[in-house]
C-alpha positions as CSV (number, residue, x, y, z in Angstrom):
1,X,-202.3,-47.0,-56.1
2,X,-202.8,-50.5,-57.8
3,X,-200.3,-51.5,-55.7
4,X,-201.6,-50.6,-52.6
5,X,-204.8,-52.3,-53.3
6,X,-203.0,-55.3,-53.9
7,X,-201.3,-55.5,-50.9
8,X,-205.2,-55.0,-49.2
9,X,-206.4,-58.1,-51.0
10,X,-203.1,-60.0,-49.4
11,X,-204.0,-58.9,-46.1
12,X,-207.7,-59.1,-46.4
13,X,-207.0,-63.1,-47.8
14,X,-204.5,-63.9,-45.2
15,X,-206.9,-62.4,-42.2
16,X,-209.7,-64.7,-43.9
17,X,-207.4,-68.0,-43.7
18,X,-206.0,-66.9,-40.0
19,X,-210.6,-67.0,-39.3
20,X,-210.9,-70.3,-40.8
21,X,-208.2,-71.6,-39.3
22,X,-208.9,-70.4,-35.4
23,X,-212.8,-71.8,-36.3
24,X,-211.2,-75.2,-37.3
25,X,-209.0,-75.6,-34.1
26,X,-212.0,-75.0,-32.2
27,X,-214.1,-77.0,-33.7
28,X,-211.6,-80.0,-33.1
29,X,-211.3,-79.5,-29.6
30,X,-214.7,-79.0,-29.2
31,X,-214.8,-82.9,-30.6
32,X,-212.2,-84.1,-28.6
33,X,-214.0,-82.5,-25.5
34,X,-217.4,-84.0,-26.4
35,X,-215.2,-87.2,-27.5
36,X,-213.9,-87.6,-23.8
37,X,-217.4,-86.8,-22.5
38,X,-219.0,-89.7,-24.2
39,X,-216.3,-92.0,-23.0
40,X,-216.9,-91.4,-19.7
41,X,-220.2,-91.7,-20.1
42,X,-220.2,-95.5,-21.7
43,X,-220.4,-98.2,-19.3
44,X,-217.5,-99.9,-18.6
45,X,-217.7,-103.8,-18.1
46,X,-217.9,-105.2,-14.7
47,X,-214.0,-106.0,-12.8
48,X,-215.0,-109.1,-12.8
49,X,-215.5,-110.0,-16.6
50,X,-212.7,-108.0,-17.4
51,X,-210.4,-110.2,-15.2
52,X,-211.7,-113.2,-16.7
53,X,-211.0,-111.6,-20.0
54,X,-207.7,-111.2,-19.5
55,X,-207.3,-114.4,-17.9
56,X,-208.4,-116.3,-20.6
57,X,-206.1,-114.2,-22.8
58,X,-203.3,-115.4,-21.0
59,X,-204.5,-118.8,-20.7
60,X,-204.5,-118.8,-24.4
61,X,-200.9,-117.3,-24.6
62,X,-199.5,-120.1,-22.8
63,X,-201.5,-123.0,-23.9
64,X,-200.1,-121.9,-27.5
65,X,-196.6,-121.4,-26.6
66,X,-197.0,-124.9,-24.6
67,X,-197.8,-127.2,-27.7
68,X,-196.3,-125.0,-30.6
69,X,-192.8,-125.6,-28.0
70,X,-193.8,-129.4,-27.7
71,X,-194.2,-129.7,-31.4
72,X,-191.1,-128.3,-32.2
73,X,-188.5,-130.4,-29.4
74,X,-190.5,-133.6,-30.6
75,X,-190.1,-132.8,-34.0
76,X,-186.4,-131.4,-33.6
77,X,-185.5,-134.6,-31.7
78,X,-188.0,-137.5,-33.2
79,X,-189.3,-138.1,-30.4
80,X,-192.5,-139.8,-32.3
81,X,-190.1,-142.2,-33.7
82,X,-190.1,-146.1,-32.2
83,X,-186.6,-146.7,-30.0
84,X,-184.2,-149.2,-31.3
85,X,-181.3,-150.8,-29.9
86,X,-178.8,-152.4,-32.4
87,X,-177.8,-156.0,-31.7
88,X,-174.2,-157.5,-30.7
89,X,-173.2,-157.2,-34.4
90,X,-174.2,-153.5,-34.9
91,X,-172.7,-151.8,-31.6
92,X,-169.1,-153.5,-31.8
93,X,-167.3,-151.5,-34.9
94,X,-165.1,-153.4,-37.2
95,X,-161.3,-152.7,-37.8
96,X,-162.4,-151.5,-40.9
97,X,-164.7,-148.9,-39.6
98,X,-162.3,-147.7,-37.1
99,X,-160.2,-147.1,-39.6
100,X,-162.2,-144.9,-42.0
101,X,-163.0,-143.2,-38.3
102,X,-159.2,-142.7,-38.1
103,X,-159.0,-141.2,-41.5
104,X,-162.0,-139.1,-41.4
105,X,-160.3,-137.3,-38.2
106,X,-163.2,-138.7,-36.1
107,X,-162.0,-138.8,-32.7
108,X,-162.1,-142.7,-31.9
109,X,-160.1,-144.6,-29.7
110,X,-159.4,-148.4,-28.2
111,X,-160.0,-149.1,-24.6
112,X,-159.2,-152.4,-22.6
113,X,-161.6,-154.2,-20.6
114,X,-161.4,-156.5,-17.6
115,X,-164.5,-158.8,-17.9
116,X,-165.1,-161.3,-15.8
117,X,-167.3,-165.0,-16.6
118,X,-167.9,-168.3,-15.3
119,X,-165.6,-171.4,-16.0
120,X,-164.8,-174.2,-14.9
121,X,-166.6,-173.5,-11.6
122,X,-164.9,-170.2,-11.0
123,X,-164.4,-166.7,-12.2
124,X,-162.3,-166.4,-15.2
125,X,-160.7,-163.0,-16.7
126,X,-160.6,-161.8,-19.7
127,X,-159.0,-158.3,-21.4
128,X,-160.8,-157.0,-24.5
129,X,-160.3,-154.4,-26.7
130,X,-163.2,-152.3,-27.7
131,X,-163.9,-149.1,-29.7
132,X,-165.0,-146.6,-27.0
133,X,-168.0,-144.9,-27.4
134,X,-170.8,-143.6,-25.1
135,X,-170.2,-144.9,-21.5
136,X,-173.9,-147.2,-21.5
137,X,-172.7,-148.5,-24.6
138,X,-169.1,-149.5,-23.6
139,X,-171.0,-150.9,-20.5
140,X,-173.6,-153.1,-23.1
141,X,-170.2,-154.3,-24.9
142,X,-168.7,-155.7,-21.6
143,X,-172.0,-157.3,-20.6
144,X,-172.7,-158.6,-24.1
145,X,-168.6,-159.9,-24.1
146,X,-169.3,-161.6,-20.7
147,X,-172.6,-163.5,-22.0
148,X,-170.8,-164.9,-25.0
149,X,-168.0,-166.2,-23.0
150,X,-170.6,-168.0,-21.0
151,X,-171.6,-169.6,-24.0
152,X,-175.0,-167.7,-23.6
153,X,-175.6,-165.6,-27.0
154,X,-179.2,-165.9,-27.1
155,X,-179.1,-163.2,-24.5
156,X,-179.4,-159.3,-25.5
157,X,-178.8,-156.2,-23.5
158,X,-181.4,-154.2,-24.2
159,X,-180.9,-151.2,-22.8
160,X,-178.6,-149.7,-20.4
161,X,-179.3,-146.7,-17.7
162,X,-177.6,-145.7,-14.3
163,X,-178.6,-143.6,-11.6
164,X,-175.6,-142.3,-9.1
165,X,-173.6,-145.8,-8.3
166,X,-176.6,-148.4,-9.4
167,X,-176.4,-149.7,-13.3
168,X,-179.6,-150.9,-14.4
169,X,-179.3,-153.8,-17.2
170,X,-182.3,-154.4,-19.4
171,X,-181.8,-158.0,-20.8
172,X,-183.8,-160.2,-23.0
173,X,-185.9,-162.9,-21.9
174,X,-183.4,-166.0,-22.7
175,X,-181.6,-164.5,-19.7
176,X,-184.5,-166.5,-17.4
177,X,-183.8,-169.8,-19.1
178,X,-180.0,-169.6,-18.3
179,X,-180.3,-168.6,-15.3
180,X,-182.2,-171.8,-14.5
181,X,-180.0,-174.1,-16.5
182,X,-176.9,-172.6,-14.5
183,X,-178.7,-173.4,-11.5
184,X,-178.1,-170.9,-8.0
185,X,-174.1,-171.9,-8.5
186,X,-174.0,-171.0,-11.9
187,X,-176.2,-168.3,-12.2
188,X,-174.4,-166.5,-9.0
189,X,-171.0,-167.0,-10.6
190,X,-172.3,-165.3,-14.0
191,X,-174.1,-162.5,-12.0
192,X,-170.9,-161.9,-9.6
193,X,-168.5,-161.4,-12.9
194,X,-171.4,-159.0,-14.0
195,X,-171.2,-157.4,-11.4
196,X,-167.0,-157.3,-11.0
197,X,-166.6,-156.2,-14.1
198,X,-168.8,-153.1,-13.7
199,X,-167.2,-152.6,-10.3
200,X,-163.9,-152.9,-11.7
201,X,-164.2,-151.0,-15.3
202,X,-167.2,-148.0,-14.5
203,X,-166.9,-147.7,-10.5
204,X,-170.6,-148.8,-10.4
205,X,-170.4,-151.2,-7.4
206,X,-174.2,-152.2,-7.7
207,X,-176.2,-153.8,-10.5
208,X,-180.3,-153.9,-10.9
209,X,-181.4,-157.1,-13.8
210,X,-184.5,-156.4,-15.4
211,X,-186.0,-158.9,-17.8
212,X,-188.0,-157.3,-21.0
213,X,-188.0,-154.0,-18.8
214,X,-189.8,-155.5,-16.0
215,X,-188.5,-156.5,-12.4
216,X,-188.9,-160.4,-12.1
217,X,-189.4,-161.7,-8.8
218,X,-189.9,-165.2,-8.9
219,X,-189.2,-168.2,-11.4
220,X,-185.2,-168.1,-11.2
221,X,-182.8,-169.7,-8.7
222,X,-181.8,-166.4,-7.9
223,X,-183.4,-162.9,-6.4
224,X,-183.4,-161.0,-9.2
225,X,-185.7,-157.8,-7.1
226,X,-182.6,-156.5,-5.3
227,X,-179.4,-154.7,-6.4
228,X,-176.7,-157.2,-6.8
229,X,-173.1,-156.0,-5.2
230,X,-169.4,-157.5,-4.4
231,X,-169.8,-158.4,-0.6
């Protein structure tokens, strides 16, 4: 008997929990239902704002992504850094520093150059031996060789670029004053072995003289606007 009315109390308890359970499902759909009703009922902002939102999220995306990428290549490369170019003395490597190259397993190597100068009234020829390196700089070693054997070391190359079959040579601003004291013969004999010897050792037929990275047009013997080539 006891155990019968034990087994009622189970079934009356579990009956109770199976009530509160159904009321508390109902209840929650009943606030998801009025949940859905008050949602539709809110305004919703006007196409127009809400594209212009979303623009201007966007807007924001990339203008981010724009500098934090700028910040990073500039800092990555140094951009922000002033541009040097080592003189004569600095870009030509020693014996001694070709060596340690050698036995550090760098990979180094000689190449012969055909430079051509004024002397005595006429193009000379001379082959030198430089440590090869980039292509602008073994083109700033010829130029630099060629200037020296014209007894003109005042001069620097600055800079060297090229575009297709055109070399661009940035020199210094002695380059002016010996032009003028080589007069139109001179200073045409020193520009045509420029020229040969870029011809001859790089396959760049044409060559474009800048002064302190400016196109001079007047003040030399010579025309010094156009793109210089063998005839």
């Amino acid at each position: 008997m006891a155990r019968r009315r034990v087994e009622d109390l189970i079934e009356m308890e579990r009956e109770f929990e199976e009530r509160v359970e159904a009321k508390r499902k109902r209840g929650s759909a009943k606030d998801y239902s009025d949940s859905l009703k008050r949602d539709r009922k809110r305004p919703k902002p006007p196409l127009l704002l809400r594209v212009l939102a979303w623009c201007g999220v966007i807007l924001f995306c990339f203008v981010v992504g724009y500098v934090g990428t700028g910040y990073m290549v500039t800092n990555m490369f140094n951009l922000n850094q002033p541009w040097t170019q080592p003189d004569d003395g600095a870009n030509a490597m020693t014996n001694d520093e070709f060596a340690v190259s050698e036995a550090a397993g760098l990979d180094m190597q000689r190449v012969n150059l055909s430079v051509f100068y004024p002397r005595g009234g006429e193009l000379a020829l001379e082959n030198v031996e430089v440590i090869s390196r980039t292509f602008e700089d073994n083109i700033q070693e010829a130029v630099q060789r060629i200037l020296r054997l014209s007894g003109i070391g005042a001069v620097d190359v600055l800079h060297v670029f090229r575009d297709v079959d055109t070399v661009y040579l940035n020199l210094s601003s002695p380059f002016l004053e010996a032009l003028n004291e080589a007069g139109e013969r001179g200073g045409s004999l020193l520009i045509t072995g420029i020229v040969r010897t870029m011809n001859d050792n790089f396959s760049l037929p044409k060559v474009r003289f800048l002064v302190d990275s400016r196109v001079v047009g007047s003040g030399t013997p010579l025309d010094l606007t156009i793109a210089w080539q063998l005839p």
